[in-house]
TORSE-691689 format. One record per residue (C-alpha): x, y, z; residue in three letters; residue number from 1. Coordinates in pm, whole numbers. Each point is the difference from the previous one (the first is absolute). Example, Ala and Ser with C-alpha at 12.3 -4.5 7.8 and 13.67 -1.06 7.14 Angstrom:
<rs>
<X 1230 | Y -450 | Z 780 | rest ALA | nr 1>
<X 137 | Y 344 | Z -66 | rest SER | nr 2>
</rs>
This chain:
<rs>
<X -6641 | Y -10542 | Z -7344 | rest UNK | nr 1>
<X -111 | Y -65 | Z 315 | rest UNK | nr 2>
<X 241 | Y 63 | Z 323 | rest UNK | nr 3>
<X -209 | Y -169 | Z 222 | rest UNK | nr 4>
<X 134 | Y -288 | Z 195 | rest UNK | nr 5>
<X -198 | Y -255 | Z 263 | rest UNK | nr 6>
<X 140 | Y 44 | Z 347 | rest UNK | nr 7>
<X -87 | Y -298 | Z 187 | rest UNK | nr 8>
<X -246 | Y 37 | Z 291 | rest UNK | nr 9>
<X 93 | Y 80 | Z 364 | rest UNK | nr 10>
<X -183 | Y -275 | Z 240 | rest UNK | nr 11>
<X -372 | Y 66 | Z -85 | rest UNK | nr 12>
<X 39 | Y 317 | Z -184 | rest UNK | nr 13>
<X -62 | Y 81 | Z -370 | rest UNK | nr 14>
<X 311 | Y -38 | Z -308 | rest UNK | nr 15>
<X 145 | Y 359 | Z -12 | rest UNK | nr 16>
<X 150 | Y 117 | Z -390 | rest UNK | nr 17>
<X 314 | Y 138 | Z 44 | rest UNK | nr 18>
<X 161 | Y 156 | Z -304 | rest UNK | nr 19>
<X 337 | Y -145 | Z -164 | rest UNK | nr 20>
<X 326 | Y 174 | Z 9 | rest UNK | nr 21>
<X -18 | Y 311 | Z -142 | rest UNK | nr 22>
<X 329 | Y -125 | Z -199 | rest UNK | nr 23>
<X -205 | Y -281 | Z -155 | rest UNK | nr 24>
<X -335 | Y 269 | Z -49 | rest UNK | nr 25>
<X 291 | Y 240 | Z -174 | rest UNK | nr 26>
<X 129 | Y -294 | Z -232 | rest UNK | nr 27>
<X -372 | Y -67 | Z -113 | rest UNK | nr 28>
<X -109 | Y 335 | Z -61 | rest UNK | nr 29>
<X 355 | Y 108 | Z -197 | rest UNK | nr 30>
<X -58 | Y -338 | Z -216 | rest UNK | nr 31>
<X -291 | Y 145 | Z -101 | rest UNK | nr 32>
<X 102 | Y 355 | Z -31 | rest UNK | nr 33>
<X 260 | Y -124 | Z -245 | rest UNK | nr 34>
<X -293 | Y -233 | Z -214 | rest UNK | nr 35>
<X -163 | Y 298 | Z -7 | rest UNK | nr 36>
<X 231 | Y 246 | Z -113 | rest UNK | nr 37>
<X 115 | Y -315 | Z -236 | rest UNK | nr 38>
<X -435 | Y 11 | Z -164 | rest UNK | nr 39>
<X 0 | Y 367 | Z 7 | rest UNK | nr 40>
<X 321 | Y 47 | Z -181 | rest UNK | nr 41>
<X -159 | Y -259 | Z -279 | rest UNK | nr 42>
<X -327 | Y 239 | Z -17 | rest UNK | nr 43>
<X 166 | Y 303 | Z 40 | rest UNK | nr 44>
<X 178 | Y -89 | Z -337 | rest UNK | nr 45>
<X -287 | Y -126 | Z -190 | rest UNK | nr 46>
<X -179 | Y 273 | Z 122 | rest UNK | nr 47>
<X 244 | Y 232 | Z -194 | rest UNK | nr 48>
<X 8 | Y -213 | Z -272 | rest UNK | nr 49>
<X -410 | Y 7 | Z -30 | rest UNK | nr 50>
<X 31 | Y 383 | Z 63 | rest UNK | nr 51>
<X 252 | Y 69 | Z -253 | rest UNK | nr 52>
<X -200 | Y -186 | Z -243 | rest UNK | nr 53>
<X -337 | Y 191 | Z 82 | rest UNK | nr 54>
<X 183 | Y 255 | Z -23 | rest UNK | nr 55>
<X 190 | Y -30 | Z -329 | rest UNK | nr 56>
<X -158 | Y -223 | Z -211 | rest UNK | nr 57>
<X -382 | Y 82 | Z 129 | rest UNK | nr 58>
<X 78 | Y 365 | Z 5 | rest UNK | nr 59>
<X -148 | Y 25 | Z 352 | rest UNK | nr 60>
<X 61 | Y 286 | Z 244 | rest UNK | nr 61>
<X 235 | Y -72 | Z 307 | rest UNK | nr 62>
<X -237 | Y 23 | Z 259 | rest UNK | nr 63>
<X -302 | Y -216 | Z -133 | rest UNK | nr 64>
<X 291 | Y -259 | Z -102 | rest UNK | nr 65>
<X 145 | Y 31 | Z 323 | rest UNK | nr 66>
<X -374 | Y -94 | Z 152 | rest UNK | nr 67>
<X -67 | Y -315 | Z -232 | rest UNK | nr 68>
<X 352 | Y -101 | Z 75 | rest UNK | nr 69>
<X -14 | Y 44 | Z 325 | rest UNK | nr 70>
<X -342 | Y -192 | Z 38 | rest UNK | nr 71>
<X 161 | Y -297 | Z -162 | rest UNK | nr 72>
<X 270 | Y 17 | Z 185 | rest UNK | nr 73>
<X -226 | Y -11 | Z 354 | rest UNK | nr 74>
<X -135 | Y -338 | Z -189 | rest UNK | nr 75>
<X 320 | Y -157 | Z -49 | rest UNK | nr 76>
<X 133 | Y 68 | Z 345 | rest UNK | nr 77>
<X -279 | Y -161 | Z 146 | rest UNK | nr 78>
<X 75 | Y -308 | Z -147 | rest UNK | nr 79>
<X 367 | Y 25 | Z 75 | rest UNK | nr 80>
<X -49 | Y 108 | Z 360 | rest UNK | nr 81>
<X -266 | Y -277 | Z 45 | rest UNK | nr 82>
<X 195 | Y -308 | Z -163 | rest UNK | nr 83>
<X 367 | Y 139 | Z 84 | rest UNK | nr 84>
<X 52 | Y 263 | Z 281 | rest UNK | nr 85>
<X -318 | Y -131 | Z 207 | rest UNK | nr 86>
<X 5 | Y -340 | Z -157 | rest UNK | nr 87>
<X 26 | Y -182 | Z 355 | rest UNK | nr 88>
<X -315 | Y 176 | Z 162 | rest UNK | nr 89>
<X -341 | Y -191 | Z -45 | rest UNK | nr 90>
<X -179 | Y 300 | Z -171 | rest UNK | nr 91>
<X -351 | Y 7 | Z -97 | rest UNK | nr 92>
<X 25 | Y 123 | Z -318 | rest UNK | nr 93>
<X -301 | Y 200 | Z -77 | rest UNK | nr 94>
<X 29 | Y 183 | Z 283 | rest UNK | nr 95>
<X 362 | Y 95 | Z -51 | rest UNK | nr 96>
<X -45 | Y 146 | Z -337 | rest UNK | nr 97>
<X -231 | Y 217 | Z 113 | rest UNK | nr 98>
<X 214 | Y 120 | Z 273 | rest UNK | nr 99>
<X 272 | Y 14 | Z -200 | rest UNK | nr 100>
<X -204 | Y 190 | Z -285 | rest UNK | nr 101>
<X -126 | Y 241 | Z 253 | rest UNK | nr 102>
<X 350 | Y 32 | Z 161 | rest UNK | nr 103>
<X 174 | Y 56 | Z -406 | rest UNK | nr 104>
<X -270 | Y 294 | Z -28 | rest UNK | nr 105>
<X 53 | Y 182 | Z 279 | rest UNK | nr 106>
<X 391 | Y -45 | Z -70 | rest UNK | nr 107>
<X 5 | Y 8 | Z -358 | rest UNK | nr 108>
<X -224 | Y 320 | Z -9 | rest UNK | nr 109>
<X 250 | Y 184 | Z 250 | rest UNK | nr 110>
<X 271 | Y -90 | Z -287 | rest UNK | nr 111>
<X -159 | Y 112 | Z -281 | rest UNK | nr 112>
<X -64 | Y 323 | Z 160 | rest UNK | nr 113>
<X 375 | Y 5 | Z 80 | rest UNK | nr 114>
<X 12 | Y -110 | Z -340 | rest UNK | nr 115>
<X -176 | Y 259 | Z -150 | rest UNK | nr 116>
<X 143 | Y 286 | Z 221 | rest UNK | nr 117>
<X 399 | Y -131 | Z -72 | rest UNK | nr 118>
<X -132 | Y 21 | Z -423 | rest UNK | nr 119>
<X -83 | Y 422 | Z 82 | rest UNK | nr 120>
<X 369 | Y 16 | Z 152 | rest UNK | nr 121>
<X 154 | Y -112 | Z -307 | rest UNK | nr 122>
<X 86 | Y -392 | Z 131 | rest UNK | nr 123>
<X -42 | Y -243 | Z -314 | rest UNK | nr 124>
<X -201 | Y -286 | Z 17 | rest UNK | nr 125>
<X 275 | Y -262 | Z 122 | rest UNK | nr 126>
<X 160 | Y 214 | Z 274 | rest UNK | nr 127>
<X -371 | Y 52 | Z 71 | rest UNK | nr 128>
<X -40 | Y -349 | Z 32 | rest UNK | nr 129>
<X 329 | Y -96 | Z 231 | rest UNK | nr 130>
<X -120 | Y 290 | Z 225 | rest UNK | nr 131>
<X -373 | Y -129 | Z 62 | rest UNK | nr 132>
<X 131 | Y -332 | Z 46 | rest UNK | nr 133>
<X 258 | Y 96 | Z 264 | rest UNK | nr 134>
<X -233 | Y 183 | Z 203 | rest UNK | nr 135>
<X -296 | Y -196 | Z -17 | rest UNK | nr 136>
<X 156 | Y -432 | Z -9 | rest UNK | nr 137>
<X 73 | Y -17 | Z 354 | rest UNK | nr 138>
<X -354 | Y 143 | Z 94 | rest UNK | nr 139>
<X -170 | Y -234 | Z -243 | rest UNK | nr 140>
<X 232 | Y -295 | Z 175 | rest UNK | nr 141>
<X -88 | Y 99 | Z 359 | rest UNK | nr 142>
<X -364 | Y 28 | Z -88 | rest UNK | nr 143>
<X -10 | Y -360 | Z -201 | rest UNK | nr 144>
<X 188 | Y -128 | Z 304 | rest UNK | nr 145>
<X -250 | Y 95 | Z 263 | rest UNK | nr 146>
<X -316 | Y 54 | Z -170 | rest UNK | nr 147>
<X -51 | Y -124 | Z -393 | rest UNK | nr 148>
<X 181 | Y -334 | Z 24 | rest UNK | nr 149>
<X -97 | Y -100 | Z 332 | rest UNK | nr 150>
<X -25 | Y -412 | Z 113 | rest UNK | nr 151>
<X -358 | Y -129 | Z 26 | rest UNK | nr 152>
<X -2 | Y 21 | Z 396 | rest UNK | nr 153>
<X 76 | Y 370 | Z -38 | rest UNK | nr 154>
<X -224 | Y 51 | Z -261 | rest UNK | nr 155>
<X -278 | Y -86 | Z 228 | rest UNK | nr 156>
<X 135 | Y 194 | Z 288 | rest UNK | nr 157>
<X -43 | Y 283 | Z -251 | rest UNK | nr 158>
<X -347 | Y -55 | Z -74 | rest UNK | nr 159>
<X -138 | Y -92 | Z 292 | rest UNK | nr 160>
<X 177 | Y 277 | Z 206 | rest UNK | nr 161>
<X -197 | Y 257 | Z 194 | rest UNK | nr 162>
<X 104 | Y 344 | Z 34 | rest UNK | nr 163>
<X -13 | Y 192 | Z 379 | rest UNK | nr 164>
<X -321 | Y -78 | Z 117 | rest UNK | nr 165>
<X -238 | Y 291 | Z 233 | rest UNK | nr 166>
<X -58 | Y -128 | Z 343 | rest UNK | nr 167>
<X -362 | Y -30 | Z 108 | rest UNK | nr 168>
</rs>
């Protein structure tokens, strides 16, 4: 969503963007924070669901069900987080599902080590799941908001953008 709004011109000078209302910026962003919460509630469920059956009817281990689960889970998301949560923003989508992808690694592998290290405590696999989720959802939001699922425009800005630069 972009906040950006055309200020007309002072007398020979250039438009200036001035950003909406912080109300109206809060309304946007909790809209989405609830479509998202809304898609990850859907995966988080089929994600148990896939798990459990990995799990008991594959005979799989928790962790290494927990990883293909997860990875199909990062899949799903996408799609819901491009069509629903970010559904307004003119995305281009090869690049975003890379982002995303990279962004669901770094994430998702934090988890499963969280994962993996709640398992040695004694947590089962379902309060191991809630857990991971809680922690790591609002970082995976925040990071899809300003990074991953980024308009066009900013996508651009992104790859054309320079880091500090040594003076000569």
């Amino acid at each position: 969503m972009d906040t950006a709004v055309v200020v007309p011109a002072p007398r020979g000078g250039a438009a200036l963007p001035r950003t909406r209302r912080p109300v109206s910026a809060w309304r946007g962003t909790r809209k989405r924070l609830v479509a998202f919460a809304a898609s990850g509630l859907l995966v988080f469920v089929l994600g148990v669901v896939v798990q459990w059956a990995l799990i008991h009817r594959l005979g799989m281990g928790d962790v290494s069900s927990y990883v293909v689960k997860s990875v199909l889970s990062v899949q799903l998301t996408f799609l819901l987080s491009r069509y629903v949560t970010w559904g307004d923003r003119n995305l281009v989508l090869l690049p975003a599902l890379v982002r995303w992808n990279i962004q669901q690694l770094v994430i998702t592998s934090l988890g499963v080590g969280v994962y993996t290290g709640l398992g040695h405590f004694g947590v089962n696999s379902l309060a191991g799941n809630i857990a991971v989720a809680v922690i790591f959802t609002p970082t995976s939001f925040v990071a899809g908001h300003l990074w991953s699922m980024v308009g066009r425009a900013a996508s651009l800005r992104l790859l054309t953008a320079s880091g500090p630069r040594l003076v000569d």
